[in-house]
Steps between C-alpha positions, in 0.01 A plus 500: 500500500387798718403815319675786736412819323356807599164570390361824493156573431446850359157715431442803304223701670332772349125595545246550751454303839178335474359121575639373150871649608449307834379200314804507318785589684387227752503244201839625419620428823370166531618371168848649598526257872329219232815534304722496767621912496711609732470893432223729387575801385226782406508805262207712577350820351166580610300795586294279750172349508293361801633459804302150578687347226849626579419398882456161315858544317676572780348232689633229210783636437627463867358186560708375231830271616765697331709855475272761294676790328243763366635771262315888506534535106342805421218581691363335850200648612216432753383167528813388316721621759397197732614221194804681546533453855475128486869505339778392798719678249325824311694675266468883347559637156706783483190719365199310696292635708210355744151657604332434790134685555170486698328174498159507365166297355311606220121463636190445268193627557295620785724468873309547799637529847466191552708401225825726576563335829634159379648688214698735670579251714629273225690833393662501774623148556658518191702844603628294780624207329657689197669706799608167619607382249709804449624541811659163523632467163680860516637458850850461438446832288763838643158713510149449596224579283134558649349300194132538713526856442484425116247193556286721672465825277844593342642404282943462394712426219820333616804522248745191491750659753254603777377145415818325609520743825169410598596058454223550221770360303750271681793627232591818373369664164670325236469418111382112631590204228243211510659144582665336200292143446201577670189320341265871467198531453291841412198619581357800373 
């Protein structure tokens, strides 16, 4: 007898983006196509993290063979704004809000000339494919938002509304119910 429900795969995430979120978000994902999902669906609130491990989110998430909803629940901020992105369908609470900044490195100890080059030019690799990134996932947005300013020095703090004008989110601000039967898990 075939087995035709729906399954939805569903993760709490709340914390900081680091290697161990990556880790496990990825794990996530590839127990969910081992059990045969058919939908993922995402509620994040994060104020960021580092960027190389929500490059690495992104990267999994999309790579993965099946719709992605991601849910701004709270607070979506920095590096956490790319996890969002990966969602083909992103979704706003009514009091949410997203923060997008200046990308930057904490250095240690003594930099010499010599040493700035391949950092700032790591810097600004990673400018241009957040602003990628961006660009391409926000394109069916009604207004254009220079995110490089921000990556590059400034610094905004995007309410749900200007969100969903800008294809941040792909639906308008609403108070966003979480699939009934999805298997969740929570991370915090």
């Amino acid at each position: 007898m075939e087995n035709n429900s729906h399954r939805i795969d569903a993760l709490r995430f709340v914390g900081d983006i680091n290697n161990s979120a990556e880790r496990m978000v990825c794990d996530w994902v590839n127990k969910a196509q081992i059990h045969n999902s058919q939908e993922l669906f995402i509620q994040i609130s994060s104020l960021g993290g580092k960027i190389e491990a929500a490059f690495g989110i992104y990267e999994c998430l999309r790579a993965a063979n099946m719709p992605i909803t991601t849910l701004c629940a709270g607070n979506v901020q920095s590096a956490a704004v790319l996890f969002y992105l990966a969602g083909d369908t992103r979704l706003v609470g009514l009091y949410s809000q997203f923060m997008i900044h200046a990308i930057g490195q904490k250095l240690d100890g003594l930099i010499t000339h010599a040493a700035l080059g391949p950092f700032i030019k790591s810097l600004s690799k990673d400018i241009k494919r957040y602003g990628d990134i961006f660009k391409e996932r926000t394109q069916a947005g009604k207004s254009v938002f220079d995110v490089n300013k921000c990556l590059c020095g400034g610094e905004a703090y995007i309410d749900a509304a200007e969100a969903f004008r800008l294809g941040l989110a792909t639906a308008p601000p609403a108070d966003h119910k979480v699939p009934q039967g999805a298997i969740w898990r929570e991370v915090f």
